[in-house]
N, C-alpha and C positions, 0 to 999 in steps of 0.2 A: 539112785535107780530103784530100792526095794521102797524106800519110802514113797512112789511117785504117788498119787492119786490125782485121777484123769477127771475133766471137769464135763459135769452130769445137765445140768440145768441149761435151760436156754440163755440166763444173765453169766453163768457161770462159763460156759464155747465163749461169748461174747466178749468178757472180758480176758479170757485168755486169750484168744485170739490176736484181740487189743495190743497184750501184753506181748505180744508174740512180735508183731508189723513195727513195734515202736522201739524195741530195746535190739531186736534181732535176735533175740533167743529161738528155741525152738523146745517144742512138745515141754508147752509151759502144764504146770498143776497144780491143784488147790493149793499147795502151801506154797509154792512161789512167791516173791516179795518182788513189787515195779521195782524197787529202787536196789536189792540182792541183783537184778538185770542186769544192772546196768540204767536204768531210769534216772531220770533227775528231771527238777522244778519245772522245766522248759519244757520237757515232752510231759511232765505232768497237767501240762498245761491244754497239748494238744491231746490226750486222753480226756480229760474232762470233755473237749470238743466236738468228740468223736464218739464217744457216750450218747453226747446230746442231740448230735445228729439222725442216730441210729435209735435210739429210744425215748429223748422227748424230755427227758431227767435231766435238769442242769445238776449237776453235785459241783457243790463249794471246791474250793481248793485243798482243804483242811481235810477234806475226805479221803481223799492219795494219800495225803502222809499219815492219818491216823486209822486208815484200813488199806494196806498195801499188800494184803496175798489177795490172791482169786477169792478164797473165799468170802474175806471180809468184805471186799468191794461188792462182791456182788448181792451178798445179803443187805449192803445198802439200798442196790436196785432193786429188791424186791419189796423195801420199803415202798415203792411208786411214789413216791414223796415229788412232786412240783416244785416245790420250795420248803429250801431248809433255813432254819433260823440264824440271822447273824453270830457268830461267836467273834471274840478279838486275837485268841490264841489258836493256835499252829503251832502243833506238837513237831517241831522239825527234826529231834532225837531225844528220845525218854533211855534216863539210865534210872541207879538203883534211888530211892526217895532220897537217901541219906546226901545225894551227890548234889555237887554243889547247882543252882536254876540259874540260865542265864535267859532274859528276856529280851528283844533282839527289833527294835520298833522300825516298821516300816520307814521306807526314804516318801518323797510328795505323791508318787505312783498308787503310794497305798496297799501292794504286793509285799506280802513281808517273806514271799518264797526268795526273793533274792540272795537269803541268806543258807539257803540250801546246802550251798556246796561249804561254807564256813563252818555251818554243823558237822559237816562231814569232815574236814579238818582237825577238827580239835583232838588235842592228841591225848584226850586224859578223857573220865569218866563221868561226865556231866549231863544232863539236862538242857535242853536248846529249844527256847518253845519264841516261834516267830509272834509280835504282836501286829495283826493286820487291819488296816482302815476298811471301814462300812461304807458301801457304797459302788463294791467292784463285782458283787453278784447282781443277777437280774432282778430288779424292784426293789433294789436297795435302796435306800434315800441315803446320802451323803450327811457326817455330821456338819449340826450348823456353827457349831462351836467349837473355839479349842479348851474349852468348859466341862462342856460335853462328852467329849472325843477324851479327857481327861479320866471324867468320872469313871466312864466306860468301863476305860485300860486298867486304873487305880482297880476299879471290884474285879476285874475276872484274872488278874495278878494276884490280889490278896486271897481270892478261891483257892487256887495255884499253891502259892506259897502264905503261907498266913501271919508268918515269921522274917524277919530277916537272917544273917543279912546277903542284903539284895546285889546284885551283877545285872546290870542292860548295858546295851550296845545300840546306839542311834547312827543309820549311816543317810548323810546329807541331812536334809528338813528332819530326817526321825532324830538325828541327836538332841534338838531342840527340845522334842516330843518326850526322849527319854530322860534327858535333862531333869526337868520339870517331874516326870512320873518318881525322879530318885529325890528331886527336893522334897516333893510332898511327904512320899515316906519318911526320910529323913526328920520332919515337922512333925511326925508322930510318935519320934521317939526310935524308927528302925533304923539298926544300920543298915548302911551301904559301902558295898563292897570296895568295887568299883562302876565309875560312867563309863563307857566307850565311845569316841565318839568317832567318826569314820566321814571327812569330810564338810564337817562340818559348819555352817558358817552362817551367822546370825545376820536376820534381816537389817537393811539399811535405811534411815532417814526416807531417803528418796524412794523407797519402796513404798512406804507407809500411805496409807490413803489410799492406794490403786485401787479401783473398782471395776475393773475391766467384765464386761458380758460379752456373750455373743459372737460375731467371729475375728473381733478385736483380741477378746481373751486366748482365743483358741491361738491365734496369730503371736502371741505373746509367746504361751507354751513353745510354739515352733521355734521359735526367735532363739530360746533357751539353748534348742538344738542345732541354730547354726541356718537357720529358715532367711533368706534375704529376696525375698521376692517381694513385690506390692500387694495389698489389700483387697485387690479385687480378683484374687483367685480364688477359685471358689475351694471353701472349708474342706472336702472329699480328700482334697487333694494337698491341704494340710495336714491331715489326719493320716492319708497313705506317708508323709513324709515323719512324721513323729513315729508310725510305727516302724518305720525302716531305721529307722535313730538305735528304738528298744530293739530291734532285732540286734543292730549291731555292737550293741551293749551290754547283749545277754541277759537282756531284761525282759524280755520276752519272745515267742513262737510263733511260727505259721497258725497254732491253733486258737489266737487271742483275737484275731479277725477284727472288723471294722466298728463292731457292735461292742465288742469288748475296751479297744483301743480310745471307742469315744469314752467310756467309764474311765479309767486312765487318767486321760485328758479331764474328764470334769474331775478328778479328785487330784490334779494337778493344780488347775485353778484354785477350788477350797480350799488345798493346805496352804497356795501364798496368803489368800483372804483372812483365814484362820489365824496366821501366826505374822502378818502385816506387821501388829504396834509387838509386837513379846518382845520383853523387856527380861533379861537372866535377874536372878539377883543373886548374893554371896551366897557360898553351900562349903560345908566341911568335909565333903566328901572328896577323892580321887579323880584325878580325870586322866585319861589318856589318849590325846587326839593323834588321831592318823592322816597323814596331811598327802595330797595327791599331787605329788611333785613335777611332776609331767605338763601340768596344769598352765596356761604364761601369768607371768608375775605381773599382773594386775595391781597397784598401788594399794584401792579402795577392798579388794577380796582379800587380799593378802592382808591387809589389816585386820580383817575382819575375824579370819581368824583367827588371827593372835588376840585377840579380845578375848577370849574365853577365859585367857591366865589372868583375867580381874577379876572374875569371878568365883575360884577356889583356890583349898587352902596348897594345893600339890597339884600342879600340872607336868602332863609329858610330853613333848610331842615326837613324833615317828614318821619320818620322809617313806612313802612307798611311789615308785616307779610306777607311777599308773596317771591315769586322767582322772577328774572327776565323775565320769560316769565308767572306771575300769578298776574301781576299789572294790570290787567282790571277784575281781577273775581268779585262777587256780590260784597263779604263785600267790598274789595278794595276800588272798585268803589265808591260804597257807603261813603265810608271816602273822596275820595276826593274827589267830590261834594257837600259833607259837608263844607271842608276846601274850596274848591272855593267860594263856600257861602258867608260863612264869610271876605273870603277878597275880595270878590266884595263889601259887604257893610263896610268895615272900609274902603276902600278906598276912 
């Protein structure tokens, strides 16, 4: 209370306000934090939406989590910035430098917020910076390569941290992603710590070559989520059924809308394009998969990932009560920030 200081500026009412309608707090102030509210990823989501409604400013995602009082946010809006530059990292929780970095890559969605609430788990003092796909802000071009989209992660990780050794965490297509970002380092001599992989499950044979465009692709995407209608309905109404999927999956908000949802959806398409032929190869590093036991025992999936145990020297895997799209809920979460826990200290 003697601390309060009451917000002066036009950006400054605006995003308290914000702050106010979205978390339910009351006589929000300059140093208030969204996410001290009560905030998380999802109404981070509808904040950005509600910003951009009201003054014109898209701000990234990245901007909620790495200016979260009034006043920081709002000094962003006074930047008037149209557009702000892609970056790959999402600082999801910054501790002391010394503390161990865990880097946490997007699932096909290309949102690396999903990992919000797992940052928020973790019961020790770390470091949790999401790695997020290009292509989910307005005028983003999507990467065309998983070459590309490699380089990227590889430089703005080695910024980050310059040293090892390294900790990521891939959930679904992003294991594959982080897979690959620990062999590389690994290839230049860093350790690594541990992989984590959350779901994970390497593309098949009969995947390979798909070239799907247009509203064949889009119709695929839905398919994903359970979509069994015919082909000639029209895309809108694809697009309202996938986002109703992510709403019920916690992967996304009322604020992600139709415009956003189709972003989504094309960076759903690119990462199967993307990683169609990826082939693992051997790595000396840890792995630890968490497998979505909820899931039906599918012959061909369920194969697929137990494949990974050919691929390194020490694998583990971890049954969680979930589906494949309910591996970041509370309890989940909670469990495997537990298990990271513990094998960050026996390591």
């Amino acid at each position: 209370e003697q601390d309060y200081r009451a917000p002066v500026s036009e950006h400054e009412k605006l995003v308290a306000s914000l702050f106010e309608s979205l978390t339910g707090a009351s006589r929000v102030g300059l140093d208030d934090s969204f996410f001290a509210l009560g905030g998380h990823s999802l109404l981070a989501i509808q904040l950005i939406s509600k910003i951009s409604d009201t003054t014109g400013i898209s701000l990234p995602i990245r901007a909620i989590f790495e200016h979260q009082t009034v006043t920081a946010l709002s000094e962003q809006l006074g930047m008037k910035r149209c557009q702000f530059e892609y970056q790959p990292l999402i600082a999801l929780r910054v501790a002391d430098l010394e503390s161990p970095q865990i880097f946490c890559v997007h699932p096909a969605g290309g949102y690396a917020t999903v990992y919000a609430e797992l940052a928020r788990q973790m019961p020790f003092e770390c470091s949790v910076y999401g790695v997020q796909a290009r292509g989910l802000g307005q005028g983003e071009a999507s990467f065309e390569s998983l070459e590309e989209m490699l380089s990227s992660y590889l430089s703005a990780i080695i910024r980050q941290q310059p040293r090892g050794p390294y900790c990521f965490v891939g959930y679904s297509s992003g294991g594959i992603i982080a897979y690959e970002l620990a062999l590389r380092l690994s290839a230049r001599g860093e350790a690594i710590k541990f992989v984590v992989l959350l779901d994970s499950i390497l593309p098949s044979e009969t995947e390979t070559g798909d070239d799907l465009t247009g509203p064949a692709a889009i119709q695929d995407v839905a398919k994903g989520f359970g979509w069994d209608q015919d082909e000639s309905v029209e895309t809108d109404l694809m697009y309202g059924f996938i986002y109703e999927k992510l709403l019920s999956a916690n992967h996304a908000n009322t604020g992600l809308g139709l415009d956003g949802t189709k972003r989504v959806v094309s960076e759903l398409i690119n990462s199967r394009r993307r990683l169609a032929d990826y082939k693992p190869t051997f790595s000396s590093f840890d792995l630890l998969f968490f497998v979505a036991a909820l899931e039906d025992e599918l012959p061909g999936l369920s194969q697929r990932r137990l494949e990974w145990k050919n691929y390194n020297k020490s694998n583990r895997y971890i049954s969680l009560p979930a589906t494949h799209h309910g591996m970041l809920a509370l309890a989940c979460a909670k469990k495997i920030a537990a298990e990271i826990d513990n094998h960050l200290h026996d390591c």
